[in-house]
C-alpha positions as CSV (number, residue, x, y, z in Angstrom):
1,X,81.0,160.0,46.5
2,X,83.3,157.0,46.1
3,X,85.3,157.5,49.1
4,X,82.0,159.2,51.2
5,X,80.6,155.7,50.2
6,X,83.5,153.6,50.6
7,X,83.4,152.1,47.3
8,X,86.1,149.0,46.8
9,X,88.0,149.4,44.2
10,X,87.9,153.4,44.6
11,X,88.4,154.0,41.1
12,X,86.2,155.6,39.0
13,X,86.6,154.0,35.6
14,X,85.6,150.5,37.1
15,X,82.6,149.7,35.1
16,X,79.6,148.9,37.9
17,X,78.9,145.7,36.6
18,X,82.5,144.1,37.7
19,X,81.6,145.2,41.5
20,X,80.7,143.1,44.3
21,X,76.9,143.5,45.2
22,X,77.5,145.1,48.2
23,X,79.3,147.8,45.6
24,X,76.7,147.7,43.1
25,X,74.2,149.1,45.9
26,X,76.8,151.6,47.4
27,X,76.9,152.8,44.0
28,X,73.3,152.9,43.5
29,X,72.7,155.1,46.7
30,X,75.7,157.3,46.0
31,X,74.0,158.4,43.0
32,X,70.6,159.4,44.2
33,X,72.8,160.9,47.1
34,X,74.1,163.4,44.5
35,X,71.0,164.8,44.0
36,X,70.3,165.6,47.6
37,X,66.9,164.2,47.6
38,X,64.4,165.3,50.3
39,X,63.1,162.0,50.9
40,X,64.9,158.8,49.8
41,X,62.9,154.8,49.4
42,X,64.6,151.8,50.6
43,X,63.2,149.2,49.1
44,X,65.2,145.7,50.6
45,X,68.6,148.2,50.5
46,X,70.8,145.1,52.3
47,X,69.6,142.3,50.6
48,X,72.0,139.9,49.4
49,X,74.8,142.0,50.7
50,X,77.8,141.4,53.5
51,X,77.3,141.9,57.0
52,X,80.0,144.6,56.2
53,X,78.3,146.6,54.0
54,X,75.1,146.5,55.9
55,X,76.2,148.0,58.6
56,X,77.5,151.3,56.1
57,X,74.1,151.2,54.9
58,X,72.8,151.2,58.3
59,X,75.1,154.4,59.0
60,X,74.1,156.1,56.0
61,X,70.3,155.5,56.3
62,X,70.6,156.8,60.7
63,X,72.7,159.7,59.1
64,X,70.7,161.1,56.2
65,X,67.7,160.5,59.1
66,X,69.7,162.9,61.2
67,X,70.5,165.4,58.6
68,X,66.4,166.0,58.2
69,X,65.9,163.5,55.3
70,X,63.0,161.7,55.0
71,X,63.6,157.8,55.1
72,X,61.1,155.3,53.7
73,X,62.0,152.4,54.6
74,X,60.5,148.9,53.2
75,X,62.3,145.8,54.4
76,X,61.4,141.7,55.1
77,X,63.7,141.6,57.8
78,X,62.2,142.8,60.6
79,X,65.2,143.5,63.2
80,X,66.3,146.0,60.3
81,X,62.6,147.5,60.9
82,X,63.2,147.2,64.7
83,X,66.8,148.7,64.7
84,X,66.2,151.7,62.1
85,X,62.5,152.8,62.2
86,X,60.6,155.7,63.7
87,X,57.3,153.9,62.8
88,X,56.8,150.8,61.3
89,X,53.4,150.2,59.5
90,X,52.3,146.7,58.6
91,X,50.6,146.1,55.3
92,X,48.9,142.9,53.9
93,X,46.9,142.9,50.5
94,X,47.4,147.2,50.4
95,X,45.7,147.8,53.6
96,X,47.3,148.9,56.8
97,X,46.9,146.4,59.3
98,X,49.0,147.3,62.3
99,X,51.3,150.8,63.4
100,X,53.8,150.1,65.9
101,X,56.3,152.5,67.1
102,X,59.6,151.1,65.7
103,X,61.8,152.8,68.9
104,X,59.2,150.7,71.9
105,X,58.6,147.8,69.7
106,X,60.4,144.3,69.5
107,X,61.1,142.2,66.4
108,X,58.5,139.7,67.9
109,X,55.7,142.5,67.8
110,X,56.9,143.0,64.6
111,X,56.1,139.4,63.8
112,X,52.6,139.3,65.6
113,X,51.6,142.3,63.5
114,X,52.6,140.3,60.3
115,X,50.4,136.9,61.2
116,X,47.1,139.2,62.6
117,X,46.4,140.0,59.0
118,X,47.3,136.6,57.7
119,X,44.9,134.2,55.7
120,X,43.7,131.0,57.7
């Protein structure tokens, strides 16, 4: 899983703590991939992390998609939504506000859908 994830420094025995972030969240996934879950949560997986890692995270999320794995995905960055998603649903205050198809939709949609549920 280290090398699958291309975890830096590829040693086992380094204790998770003394990894970059970007590590720490490889790790994280890595572990959960050992389980070969049916459906995996992404709750905000590239935040706070290298524009290098985020695009391994990006790989693994479009491949475990591909490989029949279901992909929740719950981001604030909405070209991430744009990019990744099948369907992106838009909540505010736990209701459902707005579906947009993520594959004919544009981050500005995205955006609209947001601000349509918004307080005044």
């Amino acid at each position: 899983m280290i090398k699958k994830m291309r975890i830096v420094p590829d040693k086992p025995q380094t204790q998770v703590e003394l990894l970059s972030g970007g590590n720490q969240q490889k790790v994280i996934v890595g572990r959960w991939l050992c389980v070969q879950p049916k459906v995996i949560i992404f709750d905000e997986p590239t935040q706070g992390i290298d524009v290098g890692t985020k695009a391994q995270i990006y790989r693994l999320i479009m491949d475990l998609a591909c490989e029949g794995c279901g992909i929740i995905l719950i981001s604030s960055e909405f070209v991430e939504l744009v990019n990744l998603a099948d369907r992106i649903i838009v909540l505010r205050a736990g209701r459902i506000v707005d579906r947009l198809n993520g594959r004919r939709t544009s981050v500005d949609a995205v955006f609209a859908a947001c601000e349509q549920g918004a307080p005044e």
